[in-house]
N, C-alpha and C positions, 0 to 999 in steps of 0.2 A: 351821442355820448351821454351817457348818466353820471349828471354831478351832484354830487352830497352839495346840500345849502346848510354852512352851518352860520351858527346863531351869529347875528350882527349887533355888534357891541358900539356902543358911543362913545367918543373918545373920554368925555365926561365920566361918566361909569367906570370906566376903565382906569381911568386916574385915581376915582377912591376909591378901586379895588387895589391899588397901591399902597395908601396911603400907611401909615403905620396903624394898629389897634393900641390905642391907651383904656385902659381901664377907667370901666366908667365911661364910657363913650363909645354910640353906637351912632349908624347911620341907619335913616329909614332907606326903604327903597322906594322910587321917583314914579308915578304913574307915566314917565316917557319912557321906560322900560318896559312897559308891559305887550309892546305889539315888537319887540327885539328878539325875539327867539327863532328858529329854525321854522317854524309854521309860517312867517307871510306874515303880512301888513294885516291880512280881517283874522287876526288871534289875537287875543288879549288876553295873556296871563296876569293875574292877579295876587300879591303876597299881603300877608296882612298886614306886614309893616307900613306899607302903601296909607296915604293917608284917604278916610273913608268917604270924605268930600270930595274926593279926584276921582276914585271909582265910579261913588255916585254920580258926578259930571257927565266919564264919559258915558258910563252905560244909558244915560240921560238920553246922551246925544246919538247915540246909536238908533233908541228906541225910537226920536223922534225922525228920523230918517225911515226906519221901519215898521211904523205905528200903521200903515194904510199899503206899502209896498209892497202888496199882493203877488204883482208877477215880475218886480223888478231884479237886476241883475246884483244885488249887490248881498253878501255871506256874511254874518259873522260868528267866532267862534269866542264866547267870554269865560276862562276858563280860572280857576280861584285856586291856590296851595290851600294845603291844610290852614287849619286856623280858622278865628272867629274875626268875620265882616259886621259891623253894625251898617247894613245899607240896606235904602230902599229902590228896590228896580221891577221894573217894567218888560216886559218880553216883547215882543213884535215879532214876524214874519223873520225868514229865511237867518234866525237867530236859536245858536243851540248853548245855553249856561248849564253847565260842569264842575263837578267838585275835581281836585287832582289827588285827592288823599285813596286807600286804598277800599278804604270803606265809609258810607256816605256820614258815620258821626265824625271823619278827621278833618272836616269842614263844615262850619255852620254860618249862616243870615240869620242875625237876628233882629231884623227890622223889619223887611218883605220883600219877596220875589213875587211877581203877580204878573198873572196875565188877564185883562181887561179886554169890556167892547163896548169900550167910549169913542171911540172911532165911528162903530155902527148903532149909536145908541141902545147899548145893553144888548143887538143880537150877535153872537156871536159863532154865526152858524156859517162865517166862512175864514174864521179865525186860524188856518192852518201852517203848516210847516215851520214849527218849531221845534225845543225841547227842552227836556231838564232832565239831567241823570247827577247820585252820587253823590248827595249833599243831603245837609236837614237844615230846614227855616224852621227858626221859633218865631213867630210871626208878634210884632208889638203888640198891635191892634187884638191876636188871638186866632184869628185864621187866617188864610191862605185862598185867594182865587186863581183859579184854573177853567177860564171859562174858553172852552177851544173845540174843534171839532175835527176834521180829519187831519189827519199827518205832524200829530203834537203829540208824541207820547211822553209820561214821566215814570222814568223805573228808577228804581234803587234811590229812592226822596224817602226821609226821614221827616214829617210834619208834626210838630209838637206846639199843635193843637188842632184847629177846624180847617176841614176844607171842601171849597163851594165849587161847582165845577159849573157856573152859569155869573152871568152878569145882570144885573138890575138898570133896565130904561130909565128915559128921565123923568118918571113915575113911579116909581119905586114897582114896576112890572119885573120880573123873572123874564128876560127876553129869549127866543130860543138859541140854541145850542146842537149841536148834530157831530159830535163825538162817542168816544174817543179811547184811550188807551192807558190806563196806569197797570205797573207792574213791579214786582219784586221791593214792595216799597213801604212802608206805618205811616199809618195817619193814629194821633192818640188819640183822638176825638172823634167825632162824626163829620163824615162824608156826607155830603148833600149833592144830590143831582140835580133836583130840582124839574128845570125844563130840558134839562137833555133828553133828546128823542132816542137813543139808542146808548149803549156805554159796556166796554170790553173791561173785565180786572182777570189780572194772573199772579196769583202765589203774594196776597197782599194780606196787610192785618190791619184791621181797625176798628175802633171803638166800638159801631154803627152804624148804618146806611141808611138813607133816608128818603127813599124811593128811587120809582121808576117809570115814565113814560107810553115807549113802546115795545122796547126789548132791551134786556140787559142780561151780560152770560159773563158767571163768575167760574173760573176754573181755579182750583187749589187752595182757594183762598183761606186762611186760617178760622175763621167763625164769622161764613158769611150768612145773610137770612137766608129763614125759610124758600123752600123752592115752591112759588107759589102761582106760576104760569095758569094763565094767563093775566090774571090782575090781584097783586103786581107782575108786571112780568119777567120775573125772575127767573132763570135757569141756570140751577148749582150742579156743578160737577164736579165731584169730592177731591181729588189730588189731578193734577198734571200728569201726563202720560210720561214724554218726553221730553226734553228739554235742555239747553242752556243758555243761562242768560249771556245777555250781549256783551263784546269784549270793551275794555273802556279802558283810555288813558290815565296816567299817573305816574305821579313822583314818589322816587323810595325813599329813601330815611337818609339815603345819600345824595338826595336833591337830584337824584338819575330818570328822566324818560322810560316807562314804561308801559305795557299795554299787557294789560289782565286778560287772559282765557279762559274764561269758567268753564270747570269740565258741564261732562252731559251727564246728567241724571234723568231718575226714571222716577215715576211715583208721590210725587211730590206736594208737601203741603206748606202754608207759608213762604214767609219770606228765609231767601237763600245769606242772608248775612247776621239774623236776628240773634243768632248765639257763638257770632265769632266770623270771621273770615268766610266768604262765599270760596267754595272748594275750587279750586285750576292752578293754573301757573303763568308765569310773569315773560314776556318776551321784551328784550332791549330793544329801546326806541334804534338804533344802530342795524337789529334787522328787516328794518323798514325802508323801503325808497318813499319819501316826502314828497308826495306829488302836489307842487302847489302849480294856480292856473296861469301865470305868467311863465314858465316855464315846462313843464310838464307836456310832453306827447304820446300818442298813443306808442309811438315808435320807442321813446324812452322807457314808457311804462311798459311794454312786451318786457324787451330788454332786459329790465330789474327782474320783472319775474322769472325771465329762465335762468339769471343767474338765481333763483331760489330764493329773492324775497318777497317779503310779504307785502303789501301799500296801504299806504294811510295818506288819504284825499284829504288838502287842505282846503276852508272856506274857496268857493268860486266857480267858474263856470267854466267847464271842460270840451273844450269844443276836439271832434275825433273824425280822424279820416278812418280810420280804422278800426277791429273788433281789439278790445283787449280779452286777450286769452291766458286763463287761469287752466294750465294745465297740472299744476303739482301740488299732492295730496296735502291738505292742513293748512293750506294756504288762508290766512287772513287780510280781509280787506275794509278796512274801517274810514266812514267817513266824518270829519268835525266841521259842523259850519254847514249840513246842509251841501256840499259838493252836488254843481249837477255835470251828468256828463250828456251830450248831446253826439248824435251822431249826423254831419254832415250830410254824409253821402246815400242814405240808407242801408248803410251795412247793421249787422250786430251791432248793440254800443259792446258788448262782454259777455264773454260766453266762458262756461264752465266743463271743461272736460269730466267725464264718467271717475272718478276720484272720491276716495276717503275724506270726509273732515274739512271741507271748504269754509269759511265763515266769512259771511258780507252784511254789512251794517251800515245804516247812516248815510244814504244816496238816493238823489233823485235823478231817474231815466227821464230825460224832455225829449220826445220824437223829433227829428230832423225835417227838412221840409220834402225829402224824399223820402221814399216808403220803407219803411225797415221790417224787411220777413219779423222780429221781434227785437226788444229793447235790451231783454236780459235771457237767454239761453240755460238751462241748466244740463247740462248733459245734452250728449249728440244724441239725434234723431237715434232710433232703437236700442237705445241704451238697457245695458240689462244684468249689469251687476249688481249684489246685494250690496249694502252701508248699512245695512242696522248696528252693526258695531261703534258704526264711526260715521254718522250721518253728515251731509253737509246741513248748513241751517241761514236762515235768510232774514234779516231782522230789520225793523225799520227801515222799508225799501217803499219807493214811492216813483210811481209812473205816471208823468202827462204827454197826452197828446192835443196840444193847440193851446190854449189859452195865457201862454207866453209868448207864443208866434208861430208860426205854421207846422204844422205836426202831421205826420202820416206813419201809424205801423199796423200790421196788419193783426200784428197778436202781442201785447205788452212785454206778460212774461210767461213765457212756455220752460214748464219743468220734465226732460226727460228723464234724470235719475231716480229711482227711488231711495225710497229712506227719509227725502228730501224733509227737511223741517221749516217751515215757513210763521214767525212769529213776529204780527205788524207789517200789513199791504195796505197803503192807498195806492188804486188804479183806476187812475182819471182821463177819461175822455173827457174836454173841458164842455163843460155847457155856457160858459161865459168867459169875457175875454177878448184877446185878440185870434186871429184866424178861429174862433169857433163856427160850427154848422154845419147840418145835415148836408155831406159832400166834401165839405171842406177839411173838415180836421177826421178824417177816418178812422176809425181803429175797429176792426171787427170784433176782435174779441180780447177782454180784460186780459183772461189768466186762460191757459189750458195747462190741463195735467193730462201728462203722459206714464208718469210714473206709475209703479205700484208703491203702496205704502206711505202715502204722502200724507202730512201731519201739519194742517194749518192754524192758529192764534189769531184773532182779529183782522177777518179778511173783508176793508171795506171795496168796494169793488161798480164804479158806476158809469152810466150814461154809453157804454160800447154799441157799436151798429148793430152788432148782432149777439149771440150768446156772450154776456158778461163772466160768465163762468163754464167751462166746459169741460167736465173731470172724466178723463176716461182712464184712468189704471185703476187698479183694485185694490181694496184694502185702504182707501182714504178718507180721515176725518176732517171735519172743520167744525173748530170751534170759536162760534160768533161772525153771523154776516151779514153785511148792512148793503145793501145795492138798491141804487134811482136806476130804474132803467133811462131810455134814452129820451130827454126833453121834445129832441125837437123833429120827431117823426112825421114827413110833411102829409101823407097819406098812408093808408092801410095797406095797400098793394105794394110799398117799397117795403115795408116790412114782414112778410111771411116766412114760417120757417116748414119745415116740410117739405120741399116743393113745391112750395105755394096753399099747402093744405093745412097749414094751420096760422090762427093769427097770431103774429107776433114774437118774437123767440125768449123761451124760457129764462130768465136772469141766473137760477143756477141749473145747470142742467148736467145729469150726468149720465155718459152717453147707452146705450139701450145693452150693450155688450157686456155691460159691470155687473157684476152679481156679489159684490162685497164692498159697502159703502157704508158710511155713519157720521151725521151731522146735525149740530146743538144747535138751536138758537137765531136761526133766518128772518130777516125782514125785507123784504123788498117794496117800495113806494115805486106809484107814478104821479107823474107829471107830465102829462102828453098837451105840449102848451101851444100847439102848432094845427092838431088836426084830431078828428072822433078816433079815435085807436084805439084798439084793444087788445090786451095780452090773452090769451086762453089759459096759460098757467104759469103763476110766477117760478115754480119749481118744479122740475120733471124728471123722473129717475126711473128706471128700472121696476118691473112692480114683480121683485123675487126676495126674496127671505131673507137674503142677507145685507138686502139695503136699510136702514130705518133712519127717519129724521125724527127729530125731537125739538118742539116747538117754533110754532112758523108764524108768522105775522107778514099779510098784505096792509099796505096804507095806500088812499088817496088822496096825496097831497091839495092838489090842485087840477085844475086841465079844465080843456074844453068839453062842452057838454056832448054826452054821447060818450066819452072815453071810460076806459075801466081796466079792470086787472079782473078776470071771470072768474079765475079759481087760484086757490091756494096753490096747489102739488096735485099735478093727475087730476084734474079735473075734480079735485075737494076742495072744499069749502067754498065759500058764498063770494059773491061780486062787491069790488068797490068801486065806487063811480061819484061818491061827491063827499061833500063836507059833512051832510048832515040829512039824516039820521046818523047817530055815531056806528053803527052797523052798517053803513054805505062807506064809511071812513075806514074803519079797521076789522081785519077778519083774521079772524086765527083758527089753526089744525094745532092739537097737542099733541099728539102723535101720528106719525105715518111706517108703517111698517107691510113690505110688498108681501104677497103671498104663494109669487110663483115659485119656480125651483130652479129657472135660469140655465135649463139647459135645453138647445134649441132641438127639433126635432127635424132629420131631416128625410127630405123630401123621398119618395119612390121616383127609380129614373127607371126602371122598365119603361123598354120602349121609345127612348128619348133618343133623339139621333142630333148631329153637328153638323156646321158647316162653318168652314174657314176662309181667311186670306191673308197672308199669300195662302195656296191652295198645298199642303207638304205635310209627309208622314203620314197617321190616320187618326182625325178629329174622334173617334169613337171610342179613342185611347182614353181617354180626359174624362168617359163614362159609365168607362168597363169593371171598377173597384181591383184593379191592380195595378199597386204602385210598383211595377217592375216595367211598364209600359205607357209611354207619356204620346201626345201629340204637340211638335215644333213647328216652329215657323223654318228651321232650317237658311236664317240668316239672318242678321244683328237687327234688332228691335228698332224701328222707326217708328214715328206717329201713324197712325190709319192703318194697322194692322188690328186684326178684331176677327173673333170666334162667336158665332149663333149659335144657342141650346132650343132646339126644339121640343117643349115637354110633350107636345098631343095634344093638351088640354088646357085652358085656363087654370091654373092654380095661384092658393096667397100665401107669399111669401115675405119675409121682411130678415133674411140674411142669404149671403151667398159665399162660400169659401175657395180661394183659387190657389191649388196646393201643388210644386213644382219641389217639395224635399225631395231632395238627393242631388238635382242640378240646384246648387244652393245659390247659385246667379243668375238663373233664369227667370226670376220673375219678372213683373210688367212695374219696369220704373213708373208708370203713371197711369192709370185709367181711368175710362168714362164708362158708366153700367146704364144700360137703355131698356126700354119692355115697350113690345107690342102685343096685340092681338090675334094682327092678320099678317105680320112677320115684314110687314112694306113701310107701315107707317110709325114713326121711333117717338116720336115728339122729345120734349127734353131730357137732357138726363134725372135720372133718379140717385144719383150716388159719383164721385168721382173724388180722386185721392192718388196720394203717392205712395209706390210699393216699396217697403224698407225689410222685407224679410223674406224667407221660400212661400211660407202661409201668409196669405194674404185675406186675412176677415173682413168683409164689408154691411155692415147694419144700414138698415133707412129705415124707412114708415115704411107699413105694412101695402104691397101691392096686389094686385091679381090680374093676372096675364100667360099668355101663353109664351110666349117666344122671348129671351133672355140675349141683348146683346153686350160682349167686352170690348170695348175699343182700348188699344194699347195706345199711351198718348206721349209719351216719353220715345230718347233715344239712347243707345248702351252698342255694346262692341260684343253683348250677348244675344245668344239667339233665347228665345222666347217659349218658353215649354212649360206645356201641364200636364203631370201627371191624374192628379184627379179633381172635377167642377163640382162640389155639392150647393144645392138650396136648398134652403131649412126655413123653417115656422118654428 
């Protein structure tokens, strides 16, 4: 059963909300009010009547419990009414502070909000999971630190004056930094980065900027510097494609629960509030189920949603036996405090039905200690309706596997819709921690795109077993991407991609079949801290016309001697392999742009003959180029069922299509693609996959052979038919 929590009143309160009003006589309100509302014990609202010394306390005491609590279990969410705080606070770990007014000047700090790394003496290069939205600090002192690196974003912050995005050692050193993310936000002064090695802005304004490291990618931003790739290394992109900003809670004028939806816009330049109201509309806190962690189940939370509301995750730790399923269009899902949902059993933690207008915010996916096919689902496997109208969008979404406690998924977050808008990913396989290591904490791959049309912001993405990134629908960008491949590769042989024929797997890689791609702004580092490894190419794509990347950066962190990253993108650009010469450190391509045409050519089957099993119909059908004639198995598809292409001759090929339209359920729920020479000896597979359509496309590295085997590996209540078998080059 789904029970509304509503706000828990003290009997105290509640008394001088009796009391009479005499004029001339007010009461403040009591800092033991501020964790009494409808969110749960880790919320703290804030009024300003509140006195500033009590605030101050607790946010105090929060920070010192969260100042080093890296991977610990404890949320909170520190939220302020309109009004001016004179207070000075500290941010820390798994801590998100919020204005509640509707635009971030109806609440103002003007003493200081800051985030430090005096913890790690000025580095603050693992400073992560926090936030700040919706407010503006006048800062005492004059500026404002924000020293933070992944999973810390600040949008819609109003700074009136400096702000430093690094911390200073106990030597007055610029310590490092490895962020990070501001958005839709004014700084009046200058930005300094300083030592940040990497840094995302979207649709922000300020004064001046004041460098940059190794890469940094401004999109929309209202007068950002020159584009000046590779030193500095700047990549400006004049307006925003698509977008909306993220939904955010707030009180209305009538002291009422709310939650803002900014609409989607296209084109866009600055910030979305700067001359009035960000454009959307306002949803009652009333059509939300309250998901707090001591009571909330997945079973609950299904529930709320088919009765048609929306959720909003309070601070805490969601442990789930089950998928939550977002099946109804425009569905909002917002989390405060850092919310993680963890899945038990290795199911889904939540998966998105093929639908209009989904919005999710403000969650981090922790792996289960059993395997989870993936952490967040966007649409079902062949999903393939259009959303450009009404896209869904995915914002401040954060995925670990291990480094809080044992983790296994196989793919983070896999996006089948298109349209899909993804703005702010960290996706962590943990390189430190508890249960981390090669074996231990698995995750093959970050992110896969399945979509067409997929539209990314700030996608940091590190340390996965295998391809950290794997984009195969079309027509997708990213802007800004920061990936460590994997630390701790024990040898070179557990790591090859190819079939073993090449070293290493690509950190972005977009698969050989795409022929319409486009991406700003890539860095990939190693750190191979374990064994001599070597990547052959940090980025791999397509070499056809309609692919182009724009500015790339390899770095060599660190590692064992012997190790490197050999080329940029396709076998360009130069090798890095140590600290020094600084051209052994970092290597950059300003442009890559393919020059094929992307359309495959296929093979001559003159003369090419089949042989089946089970033995039924005539295998010659599947050769003859008439789709009015197929060859069946003539009985329901079991495993070790498989068809032989005899070409005649060696030939090289690197796709094959397996085309059964018109029995539009006959394809091979799963296969395994083999090649021999002398038609006896198979060796491993080259290709293997599940079939989710009639056409059935299979890409790999290019091979050369005669003999062509399909083993059908799946089971179905369908018989097994192909109309027509092409290879192509």
């Amino acid at each position: 059963m789904i029970k509304k929590v509503l706000a828990a009143v003290s009997v105290v309160s509640l008394a001088i909300s009796l009391l009479p009003v005499f004029s001339g006589i007010s009461k403040a309100a009591s800092i033991s009010d501020a964790n009494t509302t409808m969110f749960g014990p880790n919320v703290y609202v804030f009024d300003p009547t509140m006195p500033a010394a009590d605030i101050e306390s607790l946010a105090g005491t929060i920070f010192t419990t969260q100042e080093k609590n890296q991977f610990g279990s404890q949320r909170y969410a520190l939220l302020f009414k309109p009004g001016t705080y004179n207070v000075n606070i500290r941010e820390g770990f798994y801590t998100h502070i919020a204005g509640l007014g509707q635009n971030p000047g109806d609440m103002s700090i003007t003493g200081g909000l800051n985030v430090d790394a005096k913890w790690a003496n000025g580095n603050a290069t693992q400073n992560f999971w926090r936030s700040i939205e919706n407010l503006t600090i006048a800062p005492s002192s004059g500026k404002m630190r924000w020293a933070v690196s992944q999973a810390a974003p600040m949008r819609r912050v109003h700074v009136k004056g400096n702000l430093e995005l690094f911390d200073f050692d106990a030597n007055f050193n610029a310590g490092w930094a490895s962020g990070g993310y501001l958005a839709d936000s004014i700084v009046d002064n200058k930005v300094t980065p300083a030592s940040q090695q990497q840094w995302f802005n979207r649709n922000n304004q300020y004064a001046s900027w004041g460098g940059s490291v190794w890469n940094t990618v401004m999109v929309g931003d209202a007068l950002p510097p020159a584009a000046t790739f590779p030193d500095p290394p700047y990549t400006i992109v004049a307006n925003t494609p698509v977008v909306r900003e993220k939904p955010y809670l707030y009180v209305n004028s009538n002291g009422q629960y709310n939650v803002f939806v900014p609409a989607l816009q296209t084109n866009t330049k600055g910030v979305s509030w700067a001359n009035g109201s960000t454009p959307g509309s306002s949803l009652s806190i009333d059509q939300f189920y309250i998901a707090r962690p001591e009571t909330a189940t997945a079973a609950s939370i299904n529930a709320a949603l088919n009765q048609g509301k929306h959720l909003l995750f309070t601070p805490g730790i969601f442990h789930l036996n089950d998928t939550i399923r977002i099946n109804n269009a425009n569905t909002v899902i917002l989390g405060i405090g850092l919310p993680t949902l963890i899945s038990d059993n290795g199911k889904i933690a939540m998966s998105v039905a093929d639908v209009d207008g989904v919005k999710i915010s403000g969650l981090l996916f922790d792996a289960g200690p059993s395997m989870s096919p993936s952490l967040l689902e966007v649409g079902p496997t062949g999903s393939s309706l259009s959303h450009s109208s009404n896209p869904t969008i995915l914002q401040d979404l954060y995925f670990r596997v291990g480094g809080a406690g044992p983790g296994l998924a196989d793919i983070d977050l896999k996006i089948n819709s298109s349209n899909v808008i993804g703005d702010h990913f960290w996706i962590w396989r943990a390189d430190h921690g508890t249960g981390s290591g090669w074996g231990v904490n698995d995750s093959n791959y970050g992110l896969v795109v399945n979509g067409n049309d997929v539209t990314i912001y700030g996608l940091f993405n590190e340390h996965h077993n295998k391809y950290q990134t794997l984009w195969k629908g079309n027509g997708g960008r990213t802007y800004f991407y920061q990936s460590e491949i994997p630390y701790d590769v024990p040898n070179q042989s557990s790591w090859m991609s190819k079939n073993g024929m090449e070293n290493g797997y690509p950190s972005y890689k977009v698969a050989d079949g795409v022929t319409t791609h486009e991406a700003w702004g890539l860095g990939v580092y190693s750190f191979f801290r374990d064994a001599a490894v070597k990547l052959d190419s940090a980025i791999e794509v397509p070499d056809v016309t309609g692919v182009k990347v724009h500015h790339m950066t390899t770095i060599w962190l660190s590692g064992t001697a012997g190790s490197e990253i050999t080329h940029v993108i396709n076998g360009n650009g130069g090798r890095v392999y140590a600290n020094s010469p600084s051209a052994a450190m970092r290597q950059t391509v300003a442009e890559f742009q393919g020059v094929g045409t992307g359309v495959p050519t296929a093979l001559d089957r003159t003369g090419w003959t089949a042989t089946t099993s089970p033995v039924n119909s005539t295998p010659s059908n599947m050769l003859d180029g008439n789709m009015s004639t197929r060859w069946t198995t003539g009985t329901d598809m079991v495993p070790g069922q498989y068809f032989i292409v005899d070409m005649k001759a060696a030939k090289t090929f690197n796709q094959l299509t397996i085309d059964c339209t018109g029995n539009s359920k006959d394809y091979a729920r799963g296969y395994q693609v083999f090649v021999s020479n002398d038609g006896t000896n198979w060796g491993n597979e080259i290709a293997s996959g599940t079939g989710t359509a009639p056409l059935i496309t299979i890409n790999f590295a290019p091979k050369t052979a005669r003999y062509i085997k399909v083993v059908q590996t799946a089971t179905a209540t369908n018989w097994w038919s192909v109309r027509e078998f092409n290879v192509y080059n």
